[in-house]
N, C-alpha and C positions, 0 to 999 in steps of 0.2 A: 347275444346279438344275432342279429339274421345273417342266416349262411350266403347267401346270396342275394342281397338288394335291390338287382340293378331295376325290374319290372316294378318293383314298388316307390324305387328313386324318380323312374320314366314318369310315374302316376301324380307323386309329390309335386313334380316338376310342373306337369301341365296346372296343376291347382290354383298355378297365377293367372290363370285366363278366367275364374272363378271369382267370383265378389267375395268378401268374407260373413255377409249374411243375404237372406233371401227371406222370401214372405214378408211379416209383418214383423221384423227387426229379428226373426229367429240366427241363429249362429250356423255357418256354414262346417258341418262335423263332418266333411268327408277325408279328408286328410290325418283327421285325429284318430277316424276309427279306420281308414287302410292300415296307418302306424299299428294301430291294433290287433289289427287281422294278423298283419306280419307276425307282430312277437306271439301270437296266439298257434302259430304252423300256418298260417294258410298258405297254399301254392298260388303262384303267377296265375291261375285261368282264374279259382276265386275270386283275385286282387280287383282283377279285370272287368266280371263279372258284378263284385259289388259295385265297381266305379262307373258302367256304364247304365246299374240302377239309379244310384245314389245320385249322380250328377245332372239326370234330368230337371230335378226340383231348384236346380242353383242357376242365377241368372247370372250374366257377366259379367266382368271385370268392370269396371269404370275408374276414368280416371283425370280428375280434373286438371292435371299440367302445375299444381305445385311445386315448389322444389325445397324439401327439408335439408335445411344443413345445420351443421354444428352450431349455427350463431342462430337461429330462429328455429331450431326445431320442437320448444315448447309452448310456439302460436298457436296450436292448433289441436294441442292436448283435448280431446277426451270430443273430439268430432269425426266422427264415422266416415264422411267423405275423404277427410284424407291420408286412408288406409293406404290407397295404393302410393300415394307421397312418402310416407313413413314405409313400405316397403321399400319402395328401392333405395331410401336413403339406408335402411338398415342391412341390405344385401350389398351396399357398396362398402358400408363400414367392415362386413364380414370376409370382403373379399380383401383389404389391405391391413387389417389388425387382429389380435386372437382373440375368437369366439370369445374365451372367457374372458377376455378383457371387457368388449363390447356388453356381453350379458350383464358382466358384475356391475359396470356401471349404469346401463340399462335398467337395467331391473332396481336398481337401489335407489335411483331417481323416481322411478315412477310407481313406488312399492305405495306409497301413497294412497292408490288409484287400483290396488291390485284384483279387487273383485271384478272389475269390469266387463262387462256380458255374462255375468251369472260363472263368473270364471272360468268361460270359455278361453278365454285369450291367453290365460294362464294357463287352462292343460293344451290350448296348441304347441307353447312353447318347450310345456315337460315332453312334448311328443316330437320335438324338434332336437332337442336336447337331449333325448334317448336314443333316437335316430342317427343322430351325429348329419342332418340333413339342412345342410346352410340354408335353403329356399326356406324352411317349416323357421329354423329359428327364425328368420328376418320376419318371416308373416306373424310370430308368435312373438316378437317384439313388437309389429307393429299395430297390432292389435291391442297390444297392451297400452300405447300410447293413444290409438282413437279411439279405444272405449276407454279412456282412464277415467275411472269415478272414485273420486275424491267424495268420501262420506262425513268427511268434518275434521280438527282436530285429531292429530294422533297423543294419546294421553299414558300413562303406565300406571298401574296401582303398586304402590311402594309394599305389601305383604302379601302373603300366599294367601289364594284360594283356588278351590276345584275350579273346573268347567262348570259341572253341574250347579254348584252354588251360585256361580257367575250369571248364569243360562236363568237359575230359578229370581235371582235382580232383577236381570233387564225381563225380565217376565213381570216382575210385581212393580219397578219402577219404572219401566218407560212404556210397556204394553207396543198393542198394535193400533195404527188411523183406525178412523172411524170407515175411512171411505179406502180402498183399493184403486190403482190405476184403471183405468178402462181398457189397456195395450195387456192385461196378463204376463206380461214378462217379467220375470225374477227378480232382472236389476232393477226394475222400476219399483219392484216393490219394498228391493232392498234400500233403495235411496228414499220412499218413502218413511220407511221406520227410522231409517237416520237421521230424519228431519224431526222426529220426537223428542220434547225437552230431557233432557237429562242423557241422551243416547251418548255421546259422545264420554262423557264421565263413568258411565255404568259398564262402555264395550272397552274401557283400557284394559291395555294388555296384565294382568296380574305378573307379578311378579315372580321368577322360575318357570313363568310353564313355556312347553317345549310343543317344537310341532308335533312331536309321536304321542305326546298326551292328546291332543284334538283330533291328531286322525284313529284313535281308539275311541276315543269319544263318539269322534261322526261314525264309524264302522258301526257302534254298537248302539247308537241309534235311529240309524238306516235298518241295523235289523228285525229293532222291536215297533221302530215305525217307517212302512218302505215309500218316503215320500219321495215324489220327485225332486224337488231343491234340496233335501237331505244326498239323495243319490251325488247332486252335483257338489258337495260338500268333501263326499268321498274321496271321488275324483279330482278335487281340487287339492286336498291334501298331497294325495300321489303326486303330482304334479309339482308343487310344491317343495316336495324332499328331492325330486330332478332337478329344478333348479338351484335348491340349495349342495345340492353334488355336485352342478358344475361349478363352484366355488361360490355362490352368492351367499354373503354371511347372514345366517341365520337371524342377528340380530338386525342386520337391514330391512327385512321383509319381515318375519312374523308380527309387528305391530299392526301393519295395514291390512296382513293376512285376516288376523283374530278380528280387528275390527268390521270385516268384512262375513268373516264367517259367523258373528253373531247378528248380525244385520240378517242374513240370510235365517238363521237359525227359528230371529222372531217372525218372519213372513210364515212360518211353518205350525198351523194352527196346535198347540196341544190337545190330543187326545183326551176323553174325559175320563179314561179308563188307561192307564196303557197298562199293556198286556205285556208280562214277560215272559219272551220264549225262550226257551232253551235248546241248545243246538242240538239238533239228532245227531247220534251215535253215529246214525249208519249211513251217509250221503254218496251220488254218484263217485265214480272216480275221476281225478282231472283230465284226462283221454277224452273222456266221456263229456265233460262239465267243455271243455274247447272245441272238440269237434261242435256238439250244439251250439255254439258261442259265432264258430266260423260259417255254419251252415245261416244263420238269423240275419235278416237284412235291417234289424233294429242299433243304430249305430250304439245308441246310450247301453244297449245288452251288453254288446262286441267291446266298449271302452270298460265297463264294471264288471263282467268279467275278467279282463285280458288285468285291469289294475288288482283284482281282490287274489287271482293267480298269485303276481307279483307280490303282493303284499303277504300273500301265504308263502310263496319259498323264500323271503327274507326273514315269518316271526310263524311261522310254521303253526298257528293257531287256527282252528278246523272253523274259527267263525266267518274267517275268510272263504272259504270253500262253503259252507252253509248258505253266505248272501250270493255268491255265485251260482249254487244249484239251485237255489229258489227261483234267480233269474230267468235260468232255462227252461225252467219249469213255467214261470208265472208271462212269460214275455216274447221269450223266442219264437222264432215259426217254429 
């Protein structure tokens, strides 16, 4: 945990005067990667410095004057305007009952819907809930409810199989549209493929598999193929096992999880070739791989570092540290 908070707290805090996306439906990442920066070392003038880059490109707050409560707060599911409505119903609920009360039922309601913004809303809240930062969870629960995307049916396959077998299915049995959104955004594409026949029967969750099988899966094929909606796959896992740590059961979320992350998976053209690489021997050292990490004003570097970090001093596997120094290598300033 960070030794000292409080300038990163001050940062988190202002982020409510900030919309939760900007441009053309892109997701507002400046709060995911300060959280970042922090667990990564970086000092207060850093913090400071990326946020008074970063927050140029974010337009303001808006807020239409709805009011969510307990009896109506599923009106309005999975509609972007009433983000800041779903914030403050959910900073109120954090402020009179325990965090993991609100999340576990939170999140288990709308596990349904969990891919929503390209599982943006899903790592705001692993970064709320790392943080211990009641503003980021309330925004990372309410994001979750105005982007919730419901992709069909949640279904389960009664016997075991891999990922990869599962992956190589919905590849031969539901494919991709003929035609792509014209908006380029992930979830649009992912709710495209989930409207393919068969999708819903082909992405149930197999039977036994666990989140650390799919976030191995996503690691190791982010690293033989470094696509961007695989990157956010990565990071969606991570994310994922945070909420599942602050007590959300497992089995509550991995269905919507999976069905989500093979939606995503099919938007991801296969290679005609893929190449398998093998991780070099001899990679920078982590000193090395964070400072780069902290110096890059690219938020997506700063989050997939800062996670493949974590992810290595929990399973201490060097392939972590490999998609990490590649990062700095291929992306950072």
């Amino acid at each position: 945990m960070i030794a000292n908070p409080a300038a990163l707290f001050a940062l988190l805090d202002d982020n409510v005067s900030y919309d939760q996306s900007y441009g053309a439906g892109l997701s507002n990442h400046l709060p995911m990667a300060l959280g970042a920066l922090a667990l990564l070392g970086a000092d207060d003038g850093r913090l400071l410095e990326f946020h008074a880059h970063s927050s140029r490109k974010l337009r303001p707050a808006t807020d239409d004057g709805y009011i969510v409560t307990r009896a109506n707060w599923a009106h309005r599911l999975g509609e972007r305007d009433a983000f800041a409505a779903y914030r403050r119903y959910y900073d109120s609920e954090l402020r009179r009952a325990l965090a993991t009360d609100i999340v576990n039922n939170a999140v288990s309601m709308l596990a349904g819907g969990i891919g929503g913004a390209a599982f943006h809303a899903l790592i705001e809240l692993g970064y709320g809930l790392r943080l211990n930062h009641r503003g980021e969870i309330a925004a990372g629960l309410a994001s979750l409810a105005s982007c919730w995307m419901p992709l069909g049916e949640l279904q389960k396959l009664d016997f075991d199989a891999t990922i990869a077998e599962r992956v190589a299915v919905l590849r031969l049995k539901v494919g991709t549209p003929r035609t792509w959104p014209s908006d380029g955004l992930i979830s649009s594409r992912m709710e495209a493929v989930a409207s393919q026949a068969g999708f819903g029967r082909h992405a149930a969750l197999p039977d036994g598999l666990k989140l650390n099988d799919i976030a191995v899966f996503a690691a190791e094929s982010y690293w033989h193929q470094p696509n961007f909606t695989l990157l956010h796959l990565v990071t969606g896992c991570n994310a994922l096992g945070r909420v599942i740590a602050a007590g959300v059961p497992e089995s509550a979320v991995l269905p919507g999880f999976w069905q989500a992350f093979c939606a995503a998976t099919l938007t991801v053209p296969m290679a005609d070739k893929l190449v398998t690489l093998p991780v070099p021997s001899r990679l920078p050292d982590w000193p090395t791989i964070r400072d780069r990490a902290i110096a890059s004003d690219d938020d997506h570097v700063i989050k997939l570092v800062q996670v493949c970090d974590e992810n290595y001093q929990e399973t201490g596997k060097s392939l972590h540290q490999a998609i990490a120094a590649r990062e700095i290598e291929s992306r950072a300033g």
